[in-house]
N, CA, C and O of each residue as an XYZ file, in Angstrom:
244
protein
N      -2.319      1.811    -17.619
C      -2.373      2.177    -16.208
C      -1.282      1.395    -15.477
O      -1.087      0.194    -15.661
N      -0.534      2.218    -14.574
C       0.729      1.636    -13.724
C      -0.350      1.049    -12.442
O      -1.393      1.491    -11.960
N       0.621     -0.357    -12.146
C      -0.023     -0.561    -10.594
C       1.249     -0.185    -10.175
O       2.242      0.269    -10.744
N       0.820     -0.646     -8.455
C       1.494     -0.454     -7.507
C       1.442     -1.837     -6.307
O       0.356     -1.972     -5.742
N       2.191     -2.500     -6.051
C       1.797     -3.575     -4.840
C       2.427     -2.988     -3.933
O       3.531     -2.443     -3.947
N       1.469     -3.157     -2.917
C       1.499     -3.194     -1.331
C       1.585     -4.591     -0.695
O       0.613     -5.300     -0.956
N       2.615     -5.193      0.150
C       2.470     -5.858      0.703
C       2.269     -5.742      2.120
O       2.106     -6.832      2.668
N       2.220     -4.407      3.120
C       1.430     -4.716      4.415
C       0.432     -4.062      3.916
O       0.245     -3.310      2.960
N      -0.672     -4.873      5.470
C      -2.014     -4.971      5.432
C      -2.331     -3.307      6.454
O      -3.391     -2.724      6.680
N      -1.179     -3.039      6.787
C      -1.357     -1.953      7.361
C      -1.257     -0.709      6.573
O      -1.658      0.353      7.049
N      -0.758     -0.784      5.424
C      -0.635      0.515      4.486
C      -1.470     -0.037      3.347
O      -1.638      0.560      2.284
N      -1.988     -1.246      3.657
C      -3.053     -0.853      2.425
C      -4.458     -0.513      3.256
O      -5.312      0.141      2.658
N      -4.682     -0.893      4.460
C      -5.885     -0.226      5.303
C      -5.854      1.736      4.742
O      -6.618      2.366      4.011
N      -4.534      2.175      5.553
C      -4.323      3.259      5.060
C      -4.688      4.092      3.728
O      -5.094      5.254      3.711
N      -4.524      3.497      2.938
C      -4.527      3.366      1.695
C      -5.807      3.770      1.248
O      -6.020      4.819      0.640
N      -6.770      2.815      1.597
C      -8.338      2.881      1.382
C      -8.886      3.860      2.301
O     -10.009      4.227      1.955
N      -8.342      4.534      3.623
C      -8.502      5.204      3.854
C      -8.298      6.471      3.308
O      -9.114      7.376      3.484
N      -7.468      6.583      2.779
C      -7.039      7.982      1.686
C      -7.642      8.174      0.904
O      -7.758      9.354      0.574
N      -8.296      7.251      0.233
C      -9.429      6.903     -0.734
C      -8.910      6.525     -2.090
O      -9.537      6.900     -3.081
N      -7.745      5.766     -2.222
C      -7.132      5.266     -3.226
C      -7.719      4.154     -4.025
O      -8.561      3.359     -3.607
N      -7.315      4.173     -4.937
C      -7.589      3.658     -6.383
C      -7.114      1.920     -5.643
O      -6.075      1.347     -5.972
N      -7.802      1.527     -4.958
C      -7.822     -0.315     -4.953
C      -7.906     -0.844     -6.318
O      -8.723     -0.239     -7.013
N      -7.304     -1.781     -6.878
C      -8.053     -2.884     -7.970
C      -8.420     -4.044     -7.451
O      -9.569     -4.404     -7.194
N      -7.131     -4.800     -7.254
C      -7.866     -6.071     -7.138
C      -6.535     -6.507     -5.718
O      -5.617     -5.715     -5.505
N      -6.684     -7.988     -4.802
C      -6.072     -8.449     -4.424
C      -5.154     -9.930     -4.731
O      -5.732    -10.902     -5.217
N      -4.246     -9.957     -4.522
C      -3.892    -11.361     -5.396
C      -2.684    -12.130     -4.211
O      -1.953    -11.486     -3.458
N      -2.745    -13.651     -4.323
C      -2.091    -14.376     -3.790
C      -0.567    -14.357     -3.427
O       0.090    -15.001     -4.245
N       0.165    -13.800     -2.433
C       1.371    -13.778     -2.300
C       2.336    -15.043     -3.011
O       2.436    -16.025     -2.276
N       2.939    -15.127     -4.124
C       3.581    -15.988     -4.288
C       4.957    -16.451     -3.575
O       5.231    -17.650     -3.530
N       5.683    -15.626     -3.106
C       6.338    -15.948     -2.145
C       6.395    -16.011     -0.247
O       7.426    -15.889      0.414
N       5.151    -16.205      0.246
C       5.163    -16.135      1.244
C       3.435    -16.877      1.434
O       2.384    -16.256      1.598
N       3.599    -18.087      1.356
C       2.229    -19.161      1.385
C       1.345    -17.664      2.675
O       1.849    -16.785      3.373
N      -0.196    -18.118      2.391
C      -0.766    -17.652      3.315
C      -1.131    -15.961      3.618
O      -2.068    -15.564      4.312
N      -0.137    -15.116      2.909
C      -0.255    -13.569      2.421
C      -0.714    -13.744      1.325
O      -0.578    -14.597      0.449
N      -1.706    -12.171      1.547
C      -2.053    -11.336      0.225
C      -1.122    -10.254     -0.078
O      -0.332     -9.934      0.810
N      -1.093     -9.630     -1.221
C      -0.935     -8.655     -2.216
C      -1.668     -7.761     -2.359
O      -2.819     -8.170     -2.503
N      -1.557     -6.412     -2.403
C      -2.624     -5.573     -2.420
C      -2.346     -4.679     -3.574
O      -1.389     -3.909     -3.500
N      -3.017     -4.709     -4.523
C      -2.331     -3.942     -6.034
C      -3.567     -2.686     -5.813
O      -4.742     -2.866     -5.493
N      -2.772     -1.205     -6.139
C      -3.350      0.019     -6.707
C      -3.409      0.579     -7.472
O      -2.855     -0.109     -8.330
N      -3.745      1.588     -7.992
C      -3.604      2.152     -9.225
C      -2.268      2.968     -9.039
O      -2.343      3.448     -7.908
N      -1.016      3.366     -9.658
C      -0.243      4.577     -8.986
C      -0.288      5.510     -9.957
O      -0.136      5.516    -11.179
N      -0.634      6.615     -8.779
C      -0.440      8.141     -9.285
C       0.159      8.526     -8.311
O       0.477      7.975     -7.258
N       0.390     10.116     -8.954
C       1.370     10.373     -7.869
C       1.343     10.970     -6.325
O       2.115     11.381     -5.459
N      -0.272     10.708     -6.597
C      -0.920     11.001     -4.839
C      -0.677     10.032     -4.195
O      -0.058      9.992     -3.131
N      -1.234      9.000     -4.894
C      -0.425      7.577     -3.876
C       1.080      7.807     -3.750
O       1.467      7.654     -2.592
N       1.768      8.040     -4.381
C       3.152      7.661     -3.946
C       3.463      8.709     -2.994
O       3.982      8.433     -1.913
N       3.224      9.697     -3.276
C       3.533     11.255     -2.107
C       2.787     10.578     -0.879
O       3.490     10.657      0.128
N       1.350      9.817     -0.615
C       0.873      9.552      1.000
C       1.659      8.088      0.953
O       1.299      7.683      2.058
N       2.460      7.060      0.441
C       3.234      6.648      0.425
C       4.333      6.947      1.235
O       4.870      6.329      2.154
N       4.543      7.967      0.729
C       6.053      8.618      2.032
C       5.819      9.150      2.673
O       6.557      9.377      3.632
N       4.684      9.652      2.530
C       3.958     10.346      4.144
C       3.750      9.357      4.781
O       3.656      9.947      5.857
N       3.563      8.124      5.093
C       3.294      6.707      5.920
C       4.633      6.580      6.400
O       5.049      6.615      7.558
N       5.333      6.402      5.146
C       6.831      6.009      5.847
C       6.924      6.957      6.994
O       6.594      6.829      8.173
N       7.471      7.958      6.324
C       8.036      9.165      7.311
C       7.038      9.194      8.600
O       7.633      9.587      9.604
N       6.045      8.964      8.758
C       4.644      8.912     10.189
C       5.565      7.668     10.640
O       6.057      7.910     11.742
N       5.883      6.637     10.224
C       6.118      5.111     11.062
C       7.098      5.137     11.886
O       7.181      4.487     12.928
N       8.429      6.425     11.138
C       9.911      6.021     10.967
C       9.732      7.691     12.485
O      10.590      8.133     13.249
N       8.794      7.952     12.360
C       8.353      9.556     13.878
C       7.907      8.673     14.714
O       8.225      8.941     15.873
N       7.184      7.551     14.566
C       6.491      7.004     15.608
C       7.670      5.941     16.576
O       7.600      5.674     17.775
N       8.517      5.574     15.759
C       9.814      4.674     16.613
C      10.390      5.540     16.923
O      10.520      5.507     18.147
N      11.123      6.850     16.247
C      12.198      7.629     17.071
C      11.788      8.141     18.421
O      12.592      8.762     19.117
């Protein structure tokens, strides 16, 4: 099984909202004080993946 890390807390909210494959969370090693948000990836996640982007990148223009 492929993961996937997420590092905002805002696309992994999203995320669980979509009803995605969560596993586990794990300690940011480069940035004291952040989490990591690992998923399962398929290719539904990655397609609402760029559907987030593309929503974020409509919401600034």
């Amino acid at each position: 099984m492929k993961e996937k890390v997420i590092y905002k807390k805002r696309i992994f909210v999203e995320l669980v909202r979509l009803h995605h494959n969560f596993l586990h969370t794990k300690r940011n090693k480069q940035k004291e004080g952040y989490q990591i948000y690992i998923f399962e990836e398929t290719p539904e996640l990655l397609e609402d993946l760029k559907m987030l982007e593309k929503k974020k990148h409509e919401t600034i223009i």
